[in-house]
C-alpha positions in Angstrom: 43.2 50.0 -86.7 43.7 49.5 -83.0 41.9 51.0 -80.6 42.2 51.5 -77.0 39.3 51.5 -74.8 38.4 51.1 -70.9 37.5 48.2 -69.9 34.5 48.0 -67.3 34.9 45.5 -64.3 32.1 42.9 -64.4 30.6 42.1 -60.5 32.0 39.1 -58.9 29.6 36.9 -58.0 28.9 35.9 -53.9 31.9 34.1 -52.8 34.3 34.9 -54.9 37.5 36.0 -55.0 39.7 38.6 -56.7 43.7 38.8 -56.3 44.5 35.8 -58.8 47.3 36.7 -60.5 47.8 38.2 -63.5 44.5 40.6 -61.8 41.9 38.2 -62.9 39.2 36.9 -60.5 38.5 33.1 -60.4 36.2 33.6 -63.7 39.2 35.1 -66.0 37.2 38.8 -65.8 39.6 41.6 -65.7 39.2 43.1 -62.3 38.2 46.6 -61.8 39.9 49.3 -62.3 42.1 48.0 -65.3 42.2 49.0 -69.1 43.0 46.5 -71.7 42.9 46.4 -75.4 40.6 45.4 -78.1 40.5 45.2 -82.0 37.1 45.8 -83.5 34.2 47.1 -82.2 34.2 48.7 -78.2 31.5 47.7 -76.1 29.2 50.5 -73.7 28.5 49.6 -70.5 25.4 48.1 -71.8 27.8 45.1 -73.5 26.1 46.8 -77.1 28.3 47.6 -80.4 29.1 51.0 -81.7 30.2 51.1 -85.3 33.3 52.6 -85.4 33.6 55.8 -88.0 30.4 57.0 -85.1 32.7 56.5 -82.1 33.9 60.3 -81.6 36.9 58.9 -80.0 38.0 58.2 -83.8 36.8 61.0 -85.5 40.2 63.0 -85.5 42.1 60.0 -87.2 39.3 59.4 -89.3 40.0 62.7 -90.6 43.4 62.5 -90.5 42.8 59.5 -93.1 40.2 61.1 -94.7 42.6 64.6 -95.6 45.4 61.9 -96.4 43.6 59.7 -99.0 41.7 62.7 -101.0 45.1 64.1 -101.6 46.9 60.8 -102.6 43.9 60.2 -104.3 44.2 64.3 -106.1 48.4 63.6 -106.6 47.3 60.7 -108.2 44.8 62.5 -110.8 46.6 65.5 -111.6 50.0 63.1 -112.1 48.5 60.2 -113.7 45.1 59.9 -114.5 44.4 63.4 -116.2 47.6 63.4 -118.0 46.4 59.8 -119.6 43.1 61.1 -120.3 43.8 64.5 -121.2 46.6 62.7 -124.0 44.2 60.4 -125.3 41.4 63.1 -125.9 44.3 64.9 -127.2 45.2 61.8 -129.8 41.5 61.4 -130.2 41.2 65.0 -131.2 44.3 65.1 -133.4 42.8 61.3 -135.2 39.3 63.7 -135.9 41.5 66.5 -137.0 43.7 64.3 -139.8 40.5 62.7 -140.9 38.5 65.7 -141.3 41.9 67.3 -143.0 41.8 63.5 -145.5 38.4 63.8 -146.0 38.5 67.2 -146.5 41.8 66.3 -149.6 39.0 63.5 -151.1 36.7 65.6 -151.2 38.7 68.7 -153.5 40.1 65.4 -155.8 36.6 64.0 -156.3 35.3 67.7 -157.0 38.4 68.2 -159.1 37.9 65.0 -161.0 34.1 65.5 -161.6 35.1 68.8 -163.3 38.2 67.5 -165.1 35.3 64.6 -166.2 32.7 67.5 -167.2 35.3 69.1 -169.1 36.0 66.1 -171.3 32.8 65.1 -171.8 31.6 68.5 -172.7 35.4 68.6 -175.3 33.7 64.7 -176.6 30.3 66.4 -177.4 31.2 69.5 -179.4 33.8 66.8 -181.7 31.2 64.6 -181.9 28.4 67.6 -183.0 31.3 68.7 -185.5 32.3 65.1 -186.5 28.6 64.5 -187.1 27.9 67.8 -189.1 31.6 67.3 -191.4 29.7 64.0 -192.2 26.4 65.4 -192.6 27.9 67.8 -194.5 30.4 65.5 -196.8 27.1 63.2 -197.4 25.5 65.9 -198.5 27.7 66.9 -201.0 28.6 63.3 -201.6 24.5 63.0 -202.6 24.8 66.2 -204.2 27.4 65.1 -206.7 25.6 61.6 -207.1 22.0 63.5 -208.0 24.0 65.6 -210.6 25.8 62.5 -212.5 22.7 60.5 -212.3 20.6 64.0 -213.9 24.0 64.5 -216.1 23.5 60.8 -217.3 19.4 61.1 -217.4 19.7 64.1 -219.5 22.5 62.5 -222.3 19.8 59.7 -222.1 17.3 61.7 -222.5 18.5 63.8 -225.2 19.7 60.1 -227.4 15.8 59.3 -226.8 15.1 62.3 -228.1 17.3 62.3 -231.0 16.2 58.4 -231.9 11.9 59.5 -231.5 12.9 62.8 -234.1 14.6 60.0 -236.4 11.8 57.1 -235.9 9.3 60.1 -236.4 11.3 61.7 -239.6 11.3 58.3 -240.6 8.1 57.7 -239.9 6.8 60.5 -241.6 8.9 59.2 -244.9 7.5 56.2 -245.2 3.7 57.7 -244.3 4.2 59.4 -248.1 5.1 56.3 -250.0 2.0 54.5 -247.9 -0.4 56.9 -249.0 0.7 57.1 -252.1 0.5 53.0 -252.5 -2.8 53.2 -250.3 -3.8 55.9 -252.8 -3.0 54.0 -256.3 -4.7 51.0 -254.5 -8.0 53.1 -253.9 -8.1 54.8 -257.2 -7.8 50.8 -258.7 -10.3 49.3 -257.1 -12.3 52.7 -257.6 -12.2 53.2 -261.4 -10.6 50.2 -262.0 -7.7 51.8 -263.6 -4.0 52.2 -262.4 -2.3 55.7 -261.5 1.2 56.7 -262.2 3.9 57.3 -259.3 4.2 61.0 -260.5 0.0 61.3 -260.1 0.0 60.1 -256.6 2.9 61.9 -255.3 1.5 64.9 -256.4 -2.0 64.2 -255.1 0.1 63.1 -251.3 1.7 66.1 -251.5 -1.2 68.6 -252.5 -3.2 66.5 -248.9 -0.1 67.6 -247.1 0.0 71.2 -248.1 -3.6 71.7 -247.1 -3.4 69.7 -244.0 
């Protein structure tokens, strides 16, 4: 920024001259009375620095500047940077949206699945409770039928052992006559010595029978 400032004649030293041209003395200072320009920093009469947003000659363009850049600066938020920010937290917010929307679809086909899985395992349970009581039931009739053949069969057994211990006995029991008789004629022999006749000992077995 250029700035234009007074410039303050310096005092000539004893003996010398002003009037050179170009209104310099014989040192090259600027003679009195004349302005000339300077880039930078302006100098007091004191020779010291003032910084240059304090010099109040600059405060009107510093403004100037100041009203300037805010509203490029403004022009260039509301036309460029809010629109990019305000479409990305839109893209951002439409992203969290679909998700929540896709998570929200997972979620009702897990839920739907679990039940659909509940279902089917609850449908394989009852079968197998009715598969498992058919078969209790068909083994127990299966045994059922196997107890009554095998007590069919022990019962014909039984009754042929039956049948064959009345026959042994009735046998028995017809040979226990002619043995007493024989054991009877044997007695009476070696008793008096004498033999018996069949008839006599028949009748004497069967008289012991009647009274027994």
């Amino acid at each position: 920024m250029l700035f234009v400032t007074p410039a303050y004649a310096e005092e000539a030293p004893a003996g010398t001259e002003t009037g050179q041209p170009g209104g310099t003395d014989a040192h090259g200072a600027p003679a009195a009375g004349e302005v000339h320009t300077e880039t930078g920093i302006a100098e007091d009469q004191h020779g010291s620095a003032v910084f240059p947003p304090f010099d109040a000659s600059t405060f009107s363009s510093q403004l100037l500047w100041l009203v300037i850049t805010f509203g490029v600066f403004y022009l260039l938020m509301q036309k460029v940077i809010a629109p990019r920010i305000g479409a990305i937290i839109d893209g951002r917010h439409d992203r969290i949206a679909q998700d929540l929307d896709e998570a929200s679809q997972l979620k009702a086909e897990a839920d739907a699945a679990v039940a659909t899985y509940e279902s089917e395992l609850a449908g394989a349970r009852a079968k197998a409770n009715t598969i498992g009581a058919a078969a209790r039931e068909s083994a127990k009739a299966k045994a059922e039928a196997e107890r009554a053949k095998i007590e069919a069969s022990l019962a014909e057994k039984l009754k042929a052992a039956e049948a064959h211990i009345a026959e042994v006995k009735a046998k028995a029991f017809a040979d226990v006559g002619s043995i007493a008789a024989e054991t009877a004629s044997a007695v009476v022999e070696q008793l008096i010595g004498a033999k018996t006749t069949d008839t006599e000992v028949a009748a004497a077995v069967a008289g012991a029978k009647q009274e027994a």
